[in-house]
LUMKE-266675 format. One record per residue (C-alpha): residue in three letters; x, y, z. Coordinates in steps of 0.25 Angstrom, whole numbers. Example, Ala and Ser with C-alpha at 12.3 -4.5 7.8 and 13.67 -1.06 7.14 Angstrom:
# LUMKE-266675
DRENBA  mardo      x      y      z
DRENBA    ALA     49    -18     31
DRENBA    SER     55     -4     29
***
This chain:
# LUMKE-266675
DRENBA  mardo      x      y      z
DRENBA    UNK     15    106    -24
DRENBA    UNK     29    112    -25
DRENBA    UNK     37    113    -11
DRENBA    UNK     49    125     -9
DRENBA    UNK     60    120      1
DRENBA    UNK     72    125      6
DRENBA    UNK     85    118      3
DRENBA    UNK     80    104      8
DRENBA    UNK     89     96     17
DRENBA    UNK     87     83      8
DRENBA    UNK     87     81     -9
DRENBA    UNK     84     68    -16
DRENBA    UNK     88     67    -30
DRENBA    UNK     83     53    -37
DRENBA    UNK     84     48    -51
DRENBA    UNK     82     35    -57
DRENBA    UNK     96     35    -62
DRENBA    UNK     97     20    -69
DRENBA    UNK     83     14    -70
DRENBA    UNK     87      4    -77
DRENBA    UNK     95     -1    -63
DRENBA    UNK     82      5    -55
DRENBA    UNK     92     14    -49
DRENBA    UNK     88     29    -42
DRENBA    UNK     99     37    -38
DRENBA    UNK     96     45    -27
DRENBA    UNK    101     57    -19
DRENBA    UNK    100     64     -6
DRENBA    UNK    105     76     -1
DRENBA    UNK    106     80     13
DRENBA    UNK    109     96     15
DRENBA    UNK    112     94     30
DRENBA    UNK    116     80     33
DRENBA    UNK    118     76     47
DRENBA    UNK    131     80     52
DRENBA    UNK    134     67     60
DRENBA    UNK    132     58     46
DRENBA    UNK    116     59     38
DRENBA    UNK    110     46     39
DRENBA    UNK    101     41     26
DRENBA    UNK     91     31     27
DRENBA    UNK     82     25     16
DRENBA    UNK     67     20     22
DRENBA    UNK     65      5     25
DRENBA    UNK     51      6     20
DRENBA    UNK     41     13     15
DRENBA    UNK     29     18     22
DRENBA    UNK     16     11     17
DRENBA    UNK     23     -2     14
DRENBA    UNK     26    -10     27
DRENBA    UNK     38    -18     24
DRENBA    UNK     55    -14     26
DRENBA    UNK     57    -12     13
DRENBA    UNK     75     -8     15
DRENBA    UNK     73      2      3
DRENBA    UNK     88      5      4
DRENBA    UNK     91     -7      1
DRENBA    UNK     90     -2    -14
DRENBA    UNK    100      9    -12
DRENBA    UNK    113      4    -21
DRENBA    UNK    122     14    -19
DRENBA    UNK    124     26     -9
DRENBA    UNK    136     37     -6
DRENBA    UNK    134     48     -1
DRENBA    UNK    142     61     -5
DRENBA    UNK    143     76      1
DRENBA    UNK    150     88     -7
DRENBA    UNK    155     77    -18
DRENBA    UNK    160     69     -8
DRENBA    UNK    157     56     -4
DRENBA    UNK    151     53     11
DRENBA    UNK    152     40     17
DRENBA    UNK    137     34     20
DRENBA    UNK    137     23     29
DRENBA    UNK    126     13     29
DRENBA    UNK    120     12     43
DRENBA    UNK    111      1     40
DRENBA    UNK    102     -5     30
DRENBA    UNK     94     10     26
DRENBA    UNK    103     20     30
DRENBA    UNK    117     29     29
DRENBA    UNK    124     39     36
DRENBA    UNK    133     49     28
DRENBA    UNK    146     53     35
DRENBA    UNK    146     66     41
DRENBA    UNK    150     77     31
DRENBA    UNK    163     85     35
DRENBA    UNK    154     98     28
DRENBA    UNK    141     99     37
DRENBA    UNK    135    110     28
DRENBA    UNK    137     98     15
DRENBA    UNK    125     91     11
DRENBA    UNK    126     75      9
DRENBA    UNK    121     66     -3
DRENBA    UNK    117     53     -4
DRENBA    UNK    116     44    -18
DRENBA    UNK    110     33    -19
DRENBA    UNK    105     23    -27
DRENBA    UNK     92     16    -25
DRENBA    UNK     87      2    -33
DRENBA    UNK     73      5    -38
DRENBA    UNK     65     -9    -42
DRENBA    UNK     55     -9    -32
DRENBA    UNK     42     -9    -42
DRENBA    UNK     33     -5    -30
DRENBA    UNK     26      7    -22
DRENBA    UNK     36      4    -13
DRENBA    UNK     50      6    -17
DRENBA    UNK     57     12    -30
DRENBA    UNK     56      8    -44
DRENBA    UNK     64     13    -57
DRENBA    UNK     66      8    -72
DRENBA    UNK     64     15    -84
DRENBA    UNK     49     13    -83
DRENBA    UNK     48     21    -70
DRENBA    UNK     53     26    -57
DRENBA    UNK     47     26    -44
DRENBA    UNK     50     26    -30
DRENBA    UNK     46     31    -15
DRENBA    UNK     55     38     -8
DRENBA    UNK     58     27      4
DRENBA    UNK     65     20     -7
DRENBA    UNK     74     31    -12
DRENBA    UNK     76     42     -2
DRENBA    UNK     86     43     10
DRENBA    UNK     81     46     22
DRENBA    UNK     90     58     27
DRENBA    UNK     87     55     43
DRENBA    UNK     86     65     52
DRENBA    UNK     82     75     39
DRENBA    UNK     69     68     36
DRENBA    UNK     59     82     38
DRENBA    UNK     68     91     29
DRENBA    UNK     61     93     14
DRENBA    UNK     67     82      6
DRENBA    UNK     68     85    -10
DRENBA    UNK     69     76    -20
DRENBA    UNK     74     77    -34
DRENBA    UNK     69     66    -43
DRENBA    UNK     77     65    -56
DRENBA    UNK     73     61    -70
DRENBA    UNK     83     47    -73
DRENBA    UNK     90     50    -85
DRENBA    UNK     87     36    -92
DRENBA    UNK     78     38   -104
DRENBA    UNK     67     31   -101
DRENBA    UNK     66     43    -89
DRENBA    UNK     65     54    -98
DRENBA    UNK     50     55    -98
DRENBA    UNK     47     51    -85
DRENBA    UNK     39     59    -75
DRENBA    UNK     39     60    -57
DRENBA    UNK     26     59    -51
DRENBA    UNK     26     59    -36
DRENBA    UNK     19     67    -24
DRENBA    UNK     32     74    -18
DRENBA    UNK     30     89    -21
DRENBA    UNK     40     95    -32
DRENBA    UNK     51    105    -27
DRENBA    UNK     58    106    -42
DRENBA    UNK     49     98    -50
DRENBA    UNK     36     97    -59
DRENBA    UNK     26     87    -55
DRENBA    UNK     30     75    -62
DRENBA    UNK     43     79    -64
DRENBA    UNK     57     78    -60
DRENBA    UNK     64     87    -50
DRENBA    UNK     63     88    -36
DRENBA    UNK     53     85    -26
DRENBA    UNK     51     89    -10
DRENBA    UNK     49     83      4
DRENBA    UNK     46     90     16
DRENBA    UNK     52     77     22
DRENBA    UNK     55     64     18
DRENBA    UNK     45     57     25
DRENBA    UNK     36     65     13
DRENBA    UNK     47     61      2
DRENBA    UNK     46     46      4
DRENBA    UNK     31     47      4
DRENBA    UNK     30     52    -12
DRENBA    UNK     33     41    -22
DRENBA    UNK     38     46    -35
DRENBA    UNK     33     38    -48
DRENBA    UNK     43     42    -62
DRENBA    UNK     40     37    -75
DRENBA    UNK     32     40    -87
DRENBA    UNK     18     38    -79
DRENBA    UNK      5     41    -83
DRENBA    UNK      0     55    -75
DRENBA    UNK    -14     61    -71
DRENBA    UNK    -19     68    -61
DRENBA    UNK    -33     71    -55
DRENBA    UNK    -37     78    -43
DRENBA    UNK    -45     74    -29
DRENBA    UNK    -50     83    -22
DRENBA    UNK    -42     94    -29
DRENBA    UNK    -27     86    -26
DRENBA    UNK    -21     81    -38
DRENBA    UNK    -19     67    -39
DRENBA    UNK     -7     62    -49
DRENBA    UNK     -9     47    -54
DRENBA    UNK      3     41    -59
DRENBA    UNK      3     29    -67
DRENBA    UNK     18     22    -70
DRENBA    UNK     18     10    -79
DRENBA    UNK     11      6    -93
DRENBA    UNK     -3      6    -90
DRENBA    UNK     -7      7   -105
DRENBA    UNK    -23     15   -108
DRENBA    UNK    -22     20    -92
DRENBA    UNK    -33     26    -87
DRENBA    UNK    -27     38    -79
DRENBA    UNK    -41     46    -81
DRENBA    UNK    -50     37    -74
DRENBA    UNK    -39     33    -65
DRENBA    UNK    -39     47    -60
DRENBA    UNK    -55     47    -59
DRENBA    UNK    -54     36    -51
DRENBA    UNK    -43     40    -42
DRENBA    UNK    -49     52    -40
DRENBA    UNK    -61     47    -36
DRENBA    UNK    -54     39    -25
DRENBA    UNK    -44     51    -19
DRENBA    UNK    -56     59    -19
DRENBA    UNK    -65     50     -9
DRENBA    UNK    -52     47     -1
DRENBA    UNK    -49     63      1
DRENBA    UNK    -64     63      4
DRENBA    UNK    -64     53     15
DRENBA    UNK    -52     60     23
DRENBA    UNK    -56     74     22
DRENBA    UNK    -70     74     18
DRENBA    UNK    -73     90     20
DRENBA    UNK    -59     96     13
DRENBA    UNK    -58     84      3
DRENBA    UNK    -42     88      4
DRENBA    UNK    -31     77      1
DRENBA    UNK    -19     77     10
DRENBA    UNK     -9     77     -1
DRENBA    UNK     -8     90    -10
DRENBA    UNK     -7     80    -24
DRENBA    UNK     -8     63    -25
DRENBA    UNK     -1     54    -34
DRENBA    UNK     -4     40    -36
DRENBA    UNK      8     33    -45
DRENBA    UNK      3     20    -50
DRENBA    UNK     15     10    -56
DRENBA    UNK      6      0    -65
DRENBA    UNK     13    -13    -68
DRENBA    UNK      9    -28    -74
DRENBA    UNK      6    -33    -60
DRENBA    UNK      7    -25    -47
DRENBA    UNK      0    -19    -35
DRENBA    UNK      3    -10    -24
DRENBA    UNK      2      4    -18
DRENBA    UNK     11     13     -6
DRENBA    UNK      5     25     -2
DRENBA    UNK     10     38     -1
DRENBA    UNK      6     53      4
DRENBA    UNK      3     61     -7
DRENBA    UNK      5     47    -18
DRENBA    UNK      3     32    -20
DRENBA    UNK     12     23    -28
DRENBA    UNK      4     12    -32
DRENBA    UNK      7      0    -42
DRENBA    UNK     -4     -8    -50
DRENBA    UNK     -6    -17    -61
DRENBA    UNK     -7     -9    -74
DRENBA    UNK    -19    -16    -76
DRENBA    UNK    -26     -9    -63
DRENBA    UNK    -25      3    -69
DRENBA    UNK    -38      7    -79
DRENBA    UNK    -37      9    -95
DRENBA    UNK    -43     17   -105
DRENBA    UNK    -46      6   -111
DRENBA    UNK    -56     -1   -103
DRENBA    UNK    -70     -1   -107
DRENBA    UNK    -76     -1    -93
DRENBA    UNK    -74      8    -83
DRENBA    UNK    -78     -3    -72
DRENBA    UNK    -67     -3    -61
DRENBA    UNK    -58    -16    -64
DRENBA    UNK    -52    -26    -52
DRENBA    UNK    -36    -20    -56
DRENBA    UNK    -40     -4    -57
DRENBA    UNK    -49     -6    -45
DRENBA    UNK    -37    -11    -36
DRENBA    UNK    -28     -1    -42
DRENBA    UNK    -40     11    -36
DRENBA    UNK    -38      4    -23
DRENBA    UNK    -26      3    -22
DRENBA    UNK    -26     20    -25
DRENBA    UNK    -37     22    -16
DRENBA    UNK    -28     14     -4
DRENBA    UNK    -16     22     -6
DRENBA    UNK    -22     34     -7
DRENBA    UNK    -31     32      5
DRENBA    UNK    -16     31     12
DRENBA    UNK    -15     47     10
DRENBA    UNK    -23     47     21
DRENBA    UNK    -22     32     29
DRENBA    UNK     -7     30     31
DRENBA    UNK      0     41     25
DRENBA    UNK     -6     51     34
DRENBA    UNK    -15     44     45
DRENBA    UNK     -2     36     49
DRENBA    UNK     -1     26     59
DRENBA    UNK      8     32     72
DRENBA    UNK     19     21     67
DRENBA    UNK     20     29     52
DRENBA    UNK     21     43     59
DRENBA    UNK     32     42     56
DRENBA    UNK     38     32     46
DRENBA    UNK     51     25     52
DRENBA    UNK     55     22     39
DRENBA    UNK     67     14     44
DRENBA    UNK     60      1     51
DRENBA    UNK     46     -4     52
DRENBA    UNK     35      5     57
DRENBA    UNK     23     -2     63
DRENBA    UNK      9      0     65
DRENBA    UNK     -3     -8     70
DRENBA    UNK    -12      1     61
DRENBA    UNK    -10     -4     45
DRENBA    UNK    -23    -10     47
DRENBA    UNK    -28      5     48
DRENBA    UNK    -20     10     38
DRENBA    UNK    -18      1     27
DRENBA    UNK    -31     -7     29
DRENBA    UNK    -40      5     32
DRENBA    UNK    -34     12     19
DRENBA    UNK    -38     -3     12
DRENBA    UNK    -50     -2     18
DRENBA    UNK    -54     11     11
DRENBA    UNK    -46     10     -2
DRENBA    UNK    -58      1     -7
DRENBA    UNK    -69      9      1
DRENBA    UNK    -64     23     -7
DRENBA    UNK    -67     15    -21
DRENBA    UNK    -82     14    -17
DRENBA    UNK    -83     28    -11
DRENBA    UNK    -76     33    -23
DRENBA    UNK    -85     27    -31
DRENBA    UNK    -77     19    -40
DRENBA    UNK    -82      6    -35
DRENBA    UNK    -94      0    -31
DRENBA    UNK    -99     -6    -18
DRENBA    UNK   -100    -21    -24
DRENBA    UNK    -83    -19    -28
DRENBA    UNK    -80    -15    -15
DRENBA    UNK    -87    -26     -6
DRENBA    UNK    -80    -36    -17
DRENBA    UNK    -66    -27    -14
DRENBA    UNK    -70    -28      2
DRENBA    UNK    -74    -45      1
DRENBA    UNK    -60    -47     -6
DRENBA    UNK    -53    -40      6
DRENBA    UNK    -62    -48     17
DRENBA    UNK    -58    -60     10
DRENBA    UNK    -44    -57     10
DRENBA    UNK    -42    -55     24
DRENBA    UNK    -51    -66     27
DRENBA    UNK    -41    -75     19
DRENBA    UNK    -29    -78     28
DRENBA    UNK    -27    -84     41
DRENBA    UNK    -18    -71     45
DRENBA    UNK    -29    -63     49
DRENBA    UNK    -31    -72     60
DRENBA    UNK    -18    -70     66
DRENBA    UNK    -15    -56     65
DRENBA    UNK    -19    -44     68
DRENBA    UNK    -22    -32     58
DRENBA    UNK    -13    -23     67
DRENBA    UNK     -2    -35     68
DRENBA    UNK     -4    -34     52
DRENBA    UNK     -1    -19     52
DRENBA    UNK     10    -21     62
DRENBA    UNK     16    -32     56
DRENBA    UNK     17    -26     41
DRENBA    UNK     31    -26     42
DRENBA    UNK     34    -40     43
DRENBA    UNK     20    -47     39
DRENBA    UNK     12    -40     29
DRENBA    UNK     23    -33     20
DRENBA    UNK     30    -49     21
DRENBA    UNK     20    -57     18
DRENBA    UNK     24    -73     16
DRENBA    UNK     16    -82     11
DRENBA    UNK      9    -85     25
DRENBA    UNK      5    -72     26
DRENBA    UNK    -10    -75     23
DRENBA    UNK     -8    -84     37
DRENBA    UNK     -2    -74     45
DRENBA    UNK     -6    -59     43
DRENBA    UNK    -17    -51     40
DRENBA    UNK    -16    -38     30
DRENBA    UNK    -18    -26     37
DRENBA    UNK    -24    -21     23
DRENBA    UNK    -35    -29     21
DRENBA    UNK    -40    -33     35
DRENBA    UNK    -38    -18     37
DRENBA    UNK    -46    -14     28
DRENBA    UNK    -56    -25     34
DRENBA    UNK    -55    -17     47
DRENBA    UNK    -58     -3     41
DRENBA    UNK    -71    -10     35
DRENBA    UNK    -73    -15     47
DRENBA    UNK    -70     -3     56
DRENBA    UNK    -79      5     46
DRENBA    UNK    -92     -4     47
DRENBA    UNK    -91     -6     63
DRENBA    UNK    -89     12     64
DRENBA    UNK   -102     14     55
DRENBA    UNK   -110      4     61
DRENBA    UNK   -106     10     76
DRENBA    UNK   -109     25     72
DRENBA    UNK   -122     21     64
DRENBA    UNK   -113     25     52
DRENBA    UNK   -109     39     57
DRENBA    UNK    -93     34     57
DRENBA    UNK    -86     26     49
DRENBA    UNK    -71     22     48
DRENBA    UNK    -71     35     37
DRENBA    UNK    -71     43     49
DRENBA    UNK    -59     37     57
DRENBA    UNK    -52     38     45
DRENBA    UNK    -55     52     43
DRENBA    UNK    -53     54     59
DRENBA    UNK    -38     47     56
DRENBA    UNK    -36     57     45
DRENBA    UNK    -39     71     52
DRENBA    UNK    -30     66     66
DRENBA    UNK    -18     60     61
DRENBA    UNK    -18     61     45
DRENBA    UNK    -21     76     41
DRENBA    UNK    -10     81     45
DRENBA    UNK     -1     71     47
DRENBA    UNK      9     78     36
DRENBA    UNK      8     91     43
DRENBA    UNK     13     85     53
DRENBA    UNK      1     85     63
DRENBA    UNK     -2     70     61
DRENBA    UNK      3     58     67
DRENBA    UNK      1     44     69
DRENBA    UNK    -12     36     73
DRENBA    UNK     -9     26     84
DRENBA    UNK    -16     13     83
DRENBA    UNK    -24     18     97
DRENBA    UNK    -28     29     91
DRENBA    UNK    -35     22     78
DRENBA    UNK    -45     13     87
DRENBA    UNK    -47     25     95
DRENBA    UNK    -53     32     84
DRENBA    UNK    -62     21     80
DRENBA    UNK    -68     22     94
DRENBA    UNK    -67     39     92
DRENBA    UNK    -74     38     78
DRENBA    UNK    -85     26     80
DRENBA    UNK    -89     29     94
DRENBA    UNK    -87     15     99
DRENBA    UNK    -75      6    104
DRENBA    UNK    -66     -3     94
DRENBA    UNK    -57     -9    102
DRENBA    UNK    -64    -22    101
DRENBA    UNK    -62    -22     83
DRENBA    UNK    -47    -17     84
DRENBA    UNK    -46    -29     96
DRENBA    UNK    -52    -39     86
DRENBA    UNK    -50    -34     71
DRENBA    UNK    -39    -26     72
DRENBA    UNK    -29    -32     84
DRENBA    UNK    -36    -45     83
DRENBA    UNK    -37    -53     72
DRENBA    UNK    -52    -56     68
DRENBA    UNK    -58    -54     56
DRENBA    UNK    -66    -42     55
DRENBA    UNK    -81    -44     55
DRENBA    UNK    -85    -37     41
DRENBA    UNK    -99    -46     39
DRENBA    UNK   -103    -41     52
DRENBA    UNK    -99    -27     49
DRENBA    UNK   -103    -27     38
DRENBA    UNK   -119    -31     38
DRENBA    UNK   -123    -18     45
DRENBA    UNK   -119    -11     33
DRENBA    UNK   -127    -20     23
DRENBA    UNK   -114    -27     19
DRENBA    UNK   -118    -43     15
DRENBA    UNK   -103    -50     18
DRENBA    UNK   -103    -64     12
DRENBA    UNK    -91    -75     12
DRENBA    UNK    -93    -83      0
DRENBA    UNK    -79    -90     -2
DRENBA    UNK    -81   -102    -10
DRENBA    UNK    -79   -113      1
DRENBA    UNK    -81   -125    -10
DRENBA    UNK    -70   -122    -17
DRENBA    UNK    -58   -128    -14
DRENBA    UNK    -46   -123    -10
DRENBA    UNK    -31   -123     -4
DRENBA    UNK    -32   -111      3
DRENBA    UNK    -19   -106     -3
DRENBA    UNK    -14    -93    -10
DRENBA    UNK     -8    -99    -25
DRENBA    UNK      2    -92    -31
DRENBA    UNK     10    -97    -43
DRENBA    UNK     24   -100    -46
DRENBA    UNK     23   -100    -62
DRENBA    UNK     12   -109    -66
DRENBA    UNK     13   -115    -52
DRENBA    UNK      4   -113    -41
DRENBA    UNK     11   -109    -28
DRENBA    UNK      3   -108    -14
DRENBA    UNK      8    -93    -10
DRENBA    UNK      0    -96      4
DRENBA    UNK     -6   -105     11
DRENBA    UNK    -18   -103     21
DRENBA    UNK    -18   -108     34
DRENBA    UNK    -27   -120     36
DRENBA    UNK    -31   -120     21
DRENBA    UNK    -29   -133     14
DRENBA    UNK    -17   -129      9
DRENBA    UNK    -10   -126     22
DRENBA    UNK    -17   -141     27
DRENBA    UNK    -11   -149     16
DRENBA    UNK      3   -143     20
DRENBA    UNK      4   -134      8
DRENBA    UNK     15   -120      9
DRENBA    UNK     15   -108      3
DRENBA    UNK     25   -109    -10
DRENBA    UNK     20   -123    -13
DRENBA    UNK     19   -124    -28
DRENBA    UNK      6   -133    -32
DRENBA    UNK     10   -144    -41
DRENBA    UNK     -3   -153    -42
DRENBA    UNK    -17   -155    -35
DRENBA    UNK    -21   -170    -35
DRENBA    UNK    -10   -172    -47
DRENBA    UNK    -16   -161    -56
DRENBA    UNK     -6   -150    -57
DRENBA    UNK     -7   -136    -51
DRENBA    UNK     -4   -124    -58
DRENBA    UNK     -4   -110    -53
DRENBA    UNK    -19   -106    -60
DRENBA    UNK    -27   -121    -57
DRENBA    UNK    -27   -123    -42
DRENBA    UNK    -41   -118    -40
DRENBA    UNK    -46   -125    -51
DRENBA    UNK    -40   -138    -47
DRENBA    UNK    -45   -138    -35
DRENBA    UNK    -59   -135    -38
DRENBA    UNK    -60   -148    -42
DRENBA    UNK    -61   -154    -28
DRENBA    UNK    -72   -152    -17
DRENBA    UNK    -69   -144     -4
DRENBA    UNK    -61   -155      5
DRENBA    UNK    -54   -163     -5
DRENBA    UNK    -41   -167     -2
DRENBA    UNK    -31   -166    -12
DRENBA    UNK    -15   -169    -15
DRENBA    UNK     -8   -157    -19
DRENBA    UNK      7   -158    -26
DRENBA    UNK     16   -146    -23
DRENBA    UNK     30   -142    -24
DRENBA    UNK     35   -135    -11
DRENBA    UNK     49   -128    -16
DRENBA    UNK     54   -140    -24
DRENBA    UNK     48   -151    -16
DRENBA    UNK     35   -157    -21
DRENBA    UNK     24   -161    -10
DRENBA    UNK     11   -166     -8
DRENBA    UNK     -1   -161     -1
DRENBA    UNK    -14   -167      1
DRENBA    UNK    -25   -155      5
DRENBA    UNK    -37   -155      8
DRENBA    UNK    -46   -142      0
DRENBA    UNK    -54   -133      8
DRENBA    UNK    -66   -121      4
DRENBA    UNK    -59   -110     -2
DRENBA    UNK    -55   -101     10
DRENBA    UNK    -55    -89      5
DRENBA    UNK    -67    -79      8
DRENBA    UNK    -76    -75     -3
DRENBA    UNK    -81    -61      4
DRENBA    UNK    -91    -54     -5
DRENBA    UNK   -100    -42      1
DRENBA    UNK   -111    -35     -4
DRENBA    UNK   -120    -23      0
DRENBA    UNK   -134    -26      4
DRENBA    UNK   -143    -15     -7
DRENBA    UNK   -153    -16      6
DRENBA    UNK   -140    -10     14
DRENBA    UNK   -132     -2      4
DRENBA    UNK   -134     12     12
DRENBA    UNK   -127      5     23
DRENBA    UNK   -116      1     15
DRENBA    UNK   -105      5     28
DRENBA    UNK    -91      9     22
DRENBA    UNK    -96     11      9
DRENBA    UNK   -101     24     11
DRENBA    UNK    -92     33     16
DRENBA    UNK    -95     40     31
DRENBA    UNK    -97     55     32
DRENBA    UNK    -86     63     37
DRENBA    UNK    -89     69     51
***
């Protein structure tokens, strides 16, 4: 969709000008700076992704110039600059800049001769004070070789430009400029269309034999039934085109999502060939189809229902929020759950994706000691820094999230006999604060207003779960829930077999504890994260035969272990315990199956 504008108040030129130094050079242009001295400043951080990231600390060089004149900039402090006054009011002030681009992730920037990507909290200025005018943005073919056949994909709407091309694309503010990721490079293209809005799937990367046909069916399937869920009766997308831009590489995972876009990354591998003989969904693609159907759930969960501490973004500091439970874990919660209703997995796949998850939480120690709303709050400084005591000391909001929505979901259908479901608070979420949130209407839900409307929705009170599961700290009670529902919940860890209760990891062919669980053997005999392994009763170890030299002792044996902590070798004498680590496996009752609970999506009321 093509905008007209006036003369805009602020222009962007970029253009990978030296890719083989990852260098962009970029410009703004401010029509009517501030007549006291414009201030610039570049984002700390990018929404979806928890963590000061100092993005401006990858600007090399900048000066700033006005009618060919040079214009002193002063650095205020580590993300931002203030122009001199100009002597001509009615002048308009440029910036160039330079900005290092070698951030292979969805998060940053990125440039070489392969490709060029980046999100715009990583390259563009804010102009303060100017941040609602249209901002335009001319993004420029580099004029190295290897860009001469290179194409744009991204969701901003084109001013001067042909889709996929170069030229110049518009903003109505920056807020909406930062939030459109652009992907450059020789990609792989198609497009399908969901509920009548075009889709874009971009792939970067040599993914040799890709499958992009039955990657659009599959996809398609997927942003259909999420459409479905939010606005069951219009079946209307809130975004006029989508683009998913997928970077494959030899080993790499991860996804940030946007308004109208997703920029994803994924083993090449993930990705499905025309060359397989089976069309059976394998492990890789089918964490590559969640990992879409998470992002894209965030169209709707995060990028438009927003927490009232994103409304708005202060993209300068931290902004906190008790309710990333809600809004990461929910939308892990139904990433998995929109496979199934989509059809593209069966129930027996999703009960051994939803054991898995149990199994994770159950796993560490942290979960005892702090909340899911400490978690979200905490992201900042806990669960965006993880250490290697991080399985000890914090909970994800992801997973035990997602663990509350089952949770929350099962405990709504039993109350209403099944009339209500956790479908209908999301869709109440939707039609109060998401609709319209870009239309200005919307705003932020408070954490007081979403146990509110569990009590509006359900009919009953739910103070006493937000208290124990959600504030508190104990583990949700999913066998319980879950048996009305025909749901059989079993814990079969393997209890004979032996164990450190440690994380490995390896340095070389060296095993390496990466960490220790408290009160596992490990942890007992005195053993650290970062201790490199040498022997196990004078037998070496090696980063693959842990496991299997240890299954040749009974539960309870004691045994002396040699291992190098930094350059000083140390012994240890521990005593094997059962394997910790729960074994969840679920399973439908056939007796049961009509009552299968989340399964089955609720009708929309």
């Amino acid at each position: 969709m093509k905008k007209t504008t006036k003369t805009p108040a602020i222009v962007y030129t970029i253009v990978g000008h030296d890719l083989a130094a990852h260098l962009f050079h970029v410009t703004v242009t401010v029509a009517a700076p501030s007549e006291v001295g414009q201030v610039f400043a570049l984002p700390a951080w990018i929404p979806g992704s928890y963590m000061i990231r100092e993005f401006s600390r990858n600007i090399v060089r900048i000066r700033a110039e006005s009618d060919g004149q040079p214009v002193e900039l002063t650095k205020l402090d580590k993300h931002s600059w203030q122009a001199a006054p100009l002597k001509n009011h009615a002048a308009a002030l440029t910036l160039h800049y330079e900005v290092y681009a070698w951030d292979l992730s969805v998060r940053a920037a990125h440039l070489d001769q392969n490709h060029a990507f980046f999100n715009g909290t990583s390259v563009f200025l804010r102009v303060l004070g100017q941040e609602e005018t249209p901002h335009v943005v001319d993004i420029q073919r580099p004029a190295d070789e290897a860009g001469k056949t290179w194409r744009v994909a991204t969701a901003l709407p084109e001013l001067k430009a042909k889709r996929y091309g170069y030229g110049t694309y518009i903003a109505s503010n920056y807020d909406e400029l930062i939030d459109h990721p652009v992907e450059q490079g020789d990609f792989a293209l198609a497009t399908f269309k969901a509920h009548g809005i075009a889709h874009d799937v971009v792939v970067t990367g040599r993914v040799p034999n890709l499958d992009l046909a039955r990657l659009c069916t599959d996809l398609k399937r997927i942003c259909e039934t999420q459409i479905t869920f939010f606005e069951p009766k219009a079946k209307k997308a809130p975004m006029d085109r989508y683009v998913f831009m997928t970077m494959a590489v030899g080993d790499g995972y991860g996804g940030l999502e946007h308004r109208a876009s997703t920029a994803l990354i994924c083993n090449r591998g993930d990705l499905p060939t025309t060359a397989a003989t089976t069309k059976d969904i394998g492990d890789g693609y089918l964490q590559y189809l969640g990992l879409c159907s998470h992002e894209y759930f965030h169209t709707w969960n995060v990028k438009r229902i927003k927490p009232a501490a994103f409304a708005p973004y202060n993209l300068q500091v931290e902004n906190y929020s008790p309710l990333l439970w809600l809004f990461e874990g929910f939308t892990s919660y139904y990433d998995d759950l929109m496979l199934v209703r989509s059809g593209l997995i069966a129930e027996p796949t999703y009960f051994k994706l939803l054991g898995k998850t149990i199994g994770s939480v159950l796993r560490g120690s942290g979960r005892t000691k702090q909340s899911v709303a400490e978690s979200s709050f905490d992201a900042w400084g806990k669960y965006y820094r993880q250490d290697e005591n991080a399985p000890n000391a914090i909970i994800s909001y992801y997973t035990k999230g997602s663990l509350i929505a089952l949770a929350l979901d099962l405990s709504i259908r039993a109350k209403t006999g099944g009339k209500k479901s956790l479908d209908d608070v999301m869709r109440a979420l939707w039609e109060r604060y998401g609709r319209d949130f870009y239309q200005g209407a919307g705003r932020g839900v408070t954490p007081a207003e979403v146990e509110a409307l569990f009590d509006e929705i359900s009919g009953g009170r739910f103070k006493p779960f937000f208290d124990k599961y959600i504030r508190g700290t104990e583990d949700v009670p999913l066998a319980k829930l879950l048996a009305p529902f025909g749901v059989k919940y079993v814990d079969d860890r393997k209890s004979s077999q032996p164990s450190l209760d440690a994380n490995l990891g390896r340095d070389g062919s060296d095993c390496k504890l990466s960490a220790v669980h408290e009160n596992g053997a490990a942890h007992l005999a005195g053993l650290s994260a970062g201790d490199v392994l040498v022997a196990v009763d004078g037998l070496r170890v090696t980063a693959t035969n842990l496991d299997s030299l240890l299954s040749r002792y009974a539960v309870g044996s004691t045994v002396e272990i040699h291992a190098f902590r930094r350059d000083e070798l140390m012994t240890f004498s521990a005593v094997l315990q059962g394997d910790r680590v729960p074994g969840i496996t679920l399973s439908l009752d056939p007796v049961a199956k009509k009552s299968a609970g989340p399964l089955r999506p609720s009708a929309a009321r």
